[in-house]
C-alpha positions in Angstrom: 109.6 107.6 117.2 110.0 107.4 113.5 107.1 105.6 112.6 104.3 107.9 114.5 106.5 111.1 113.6 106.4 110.0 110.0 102.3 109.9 110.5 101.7 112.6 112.0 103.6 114.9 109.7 101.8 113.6 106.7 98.5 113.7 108.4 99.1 117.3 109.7 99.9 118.8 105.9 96.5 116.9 104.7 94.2 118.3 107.4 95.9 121.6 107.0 95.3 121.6 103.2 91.9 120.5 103.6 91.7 123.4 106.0 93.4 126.0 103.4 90.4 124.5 100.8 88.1 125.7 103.2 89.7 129.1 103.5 90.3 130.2 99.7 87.0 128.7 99.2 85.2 131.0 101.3 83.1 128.0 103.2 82.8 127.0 106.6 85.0 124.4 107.7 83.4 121.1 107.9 82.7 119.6 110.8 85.2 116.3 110.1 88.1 118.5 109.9 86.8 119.2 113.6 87.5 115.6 113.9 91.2 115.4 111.7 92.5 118.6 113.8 91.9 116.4 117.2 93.5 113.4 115.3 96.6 115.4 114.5 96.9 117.0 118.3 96.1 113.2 119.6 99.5 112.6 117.0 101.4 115.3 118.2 100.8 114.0 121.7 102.2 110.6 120.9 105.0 111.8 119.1 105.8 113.9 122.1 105.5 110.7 124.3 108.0 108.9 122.5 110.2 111.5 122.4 110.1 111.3 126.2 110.2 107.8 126.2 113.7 108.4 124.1 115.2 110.8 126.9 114.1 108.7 129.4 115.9 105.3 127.7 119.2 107.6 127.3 119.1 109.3 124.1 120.8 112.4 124.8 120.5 115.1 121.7 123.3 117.5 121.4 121.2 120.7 121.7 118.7 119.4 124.7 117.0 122.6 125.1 116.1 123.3 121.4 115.0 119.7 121.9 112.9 120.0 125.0 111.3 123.4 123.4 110.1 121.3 120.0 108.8 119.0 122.8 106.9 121.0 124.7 105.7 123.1 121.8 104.4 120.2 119.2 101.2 118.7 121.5 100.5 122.5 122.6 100.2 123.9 119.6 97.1 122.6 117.4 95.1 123.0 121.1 96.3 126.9 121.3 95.1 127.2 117.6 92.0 126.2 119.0 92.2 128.5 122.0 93.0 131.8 119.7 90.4 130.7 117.0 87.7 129.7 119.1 84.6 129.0 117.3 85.1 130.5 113.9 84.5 128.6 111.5 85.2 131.0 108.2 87.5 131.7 106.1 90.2 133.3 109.2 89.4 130.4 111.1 90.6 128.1 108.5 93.6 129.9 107.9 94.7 129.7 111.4 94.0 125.7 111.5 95.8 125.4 108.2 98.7 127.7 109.6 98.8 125.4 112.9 99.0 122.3 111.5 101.3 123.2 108.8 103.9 124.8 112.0 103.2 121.0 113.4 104.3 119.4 110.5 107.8 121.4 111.0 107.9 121.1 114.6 107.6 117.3 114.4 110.3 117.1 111.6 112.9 119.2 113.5 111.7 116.9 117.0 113.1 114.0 115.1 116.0 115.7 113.6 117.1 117.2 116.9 117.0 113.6 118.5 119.0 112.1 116.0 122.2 115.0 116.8 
């Protein structure tokens, strides 16, 4: 799980700073962070996957529920981001992309960490 984790961390913080360029900017996002926010869900997902794939071989963390909660949260939270922002693509909407994937980036960190107790 360390090697997607690891990936999708530092691809999270880039898209979110290219999204917090956008916002103190003043432009409209461009379309390819579109693309990069989908990329960095997609990694969420497969981080999430393994993680399963962990439980399921018999890793067993020592706080399961703060472990299941990162779990569920990191692939549902770049697509609720989404959700809340809808189509805004200013300055607001930016700053909520840049917030998300910058929350991912954490939440994928403290997934690993909590799998490893």
């Amino acid at each position: 799980m360390n090697g997607i984790a690891e990936a999708t961390t530092g691809y999270a913080i880039l898209v979110g700073l290219g999204c917090l360029a956008c916002c103190l900017v003043g432009r409209p996002r461009p379309r390819v962070l579109d693309g990069a926010l989908v990329v960095a869900g997609l990694g969420a997902a497969g981080t999430a996957a393994a993680a399963v794939a962990g439980l399921l071989s018999g890793i067993r963390p020592a706080e399961l529920g703060t472990h299941l909660g990162y779990l569920v949260t990191a692939p549902l939270l770049l697509p609720v981001t989404a959700g809340v922002v809808g189509g805004d693509r200013g300055r607001w909407g930016s700053a909520a992309f840049s917030t998300g994937c910058l929350v991912l980036a954490v939440v994928v960190v403290r997934l690993v960490a909590t799998a490893r107790a």
